[in-house]
C-alpha positions, 0 to 999 in steps of 0.5 A: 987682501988688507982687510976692510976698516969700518969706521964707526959713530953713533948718537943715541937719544936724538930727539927726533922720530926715527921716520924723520931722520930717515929721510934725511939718511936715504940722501946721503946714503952711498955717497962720498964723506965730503959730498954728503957734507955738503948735501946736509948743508943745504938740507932744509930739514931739522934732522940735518944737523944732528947727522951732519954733526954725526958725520963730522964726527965720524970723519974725525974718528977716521982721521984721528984713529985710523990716519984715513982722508976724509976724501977717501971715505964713503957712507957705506952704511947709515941708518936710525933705529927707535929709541924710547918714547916719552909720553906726554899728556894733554888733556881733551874735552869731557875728561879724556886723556890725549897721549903726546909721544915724543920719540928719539931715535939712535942714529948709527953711520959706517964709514968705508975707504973708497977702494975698499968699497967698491970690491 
């Protein structure tokens, strides 16, 4: 039995909160590479893109490196972890200090071959 090839790609510091990301992710999870292209397509949320672009990367690693289609491959894992946190100031009445935080998030995504995943 071939052992399974993960292929994998990851973008660090996206400026978006990883909560936000996350919703995005949970729709493509478990889906065909080409299928979940599609789906980011006509996803109206701003996290959207970044995945897509992370996806489009991620297929090319697979094609490029390991000469796997991109109709062969499957998300098998995807997730977004915390990144840093900017803090940012604004100032509010009688002095007081009111914190902006602007989170990132790190976005990891496992591509698998279809046959291999589904044993």
């Amino acid at each position: 039995m071939p052992e399974a090839t993960d292929v994998r790609a990851s973008a660090r510091f996206v400026p978006m909160s990883p909560q936000k990301v996350r919703l995005v992710l949970d729709l493509i999870r478990g889906m065909g590479a080409v299928d979940a292209l599609d789906v980011l397509h006509f996803t109206t949320k701003a996290a959207s893109k970044p995945v897509a672009k992370l996806l489009r990367s991620a297929i090319a690693n697979a094609e490029e490196h390991y000469g796997i289609g991109r109709d062969e491959l499957m998300v098998h894992e995807i997730y977004a972890d915390k990144g840093p946190t900017r803090r940012w100031r604004r100032f509010g009445a009688r002095g007081r200090f009111k914190p902006l935080l602007r989170r990132s998030s790190h976005i990891t995504i496992v591509l698998r071959e279809v046959q291999q995943a589904e044993q």
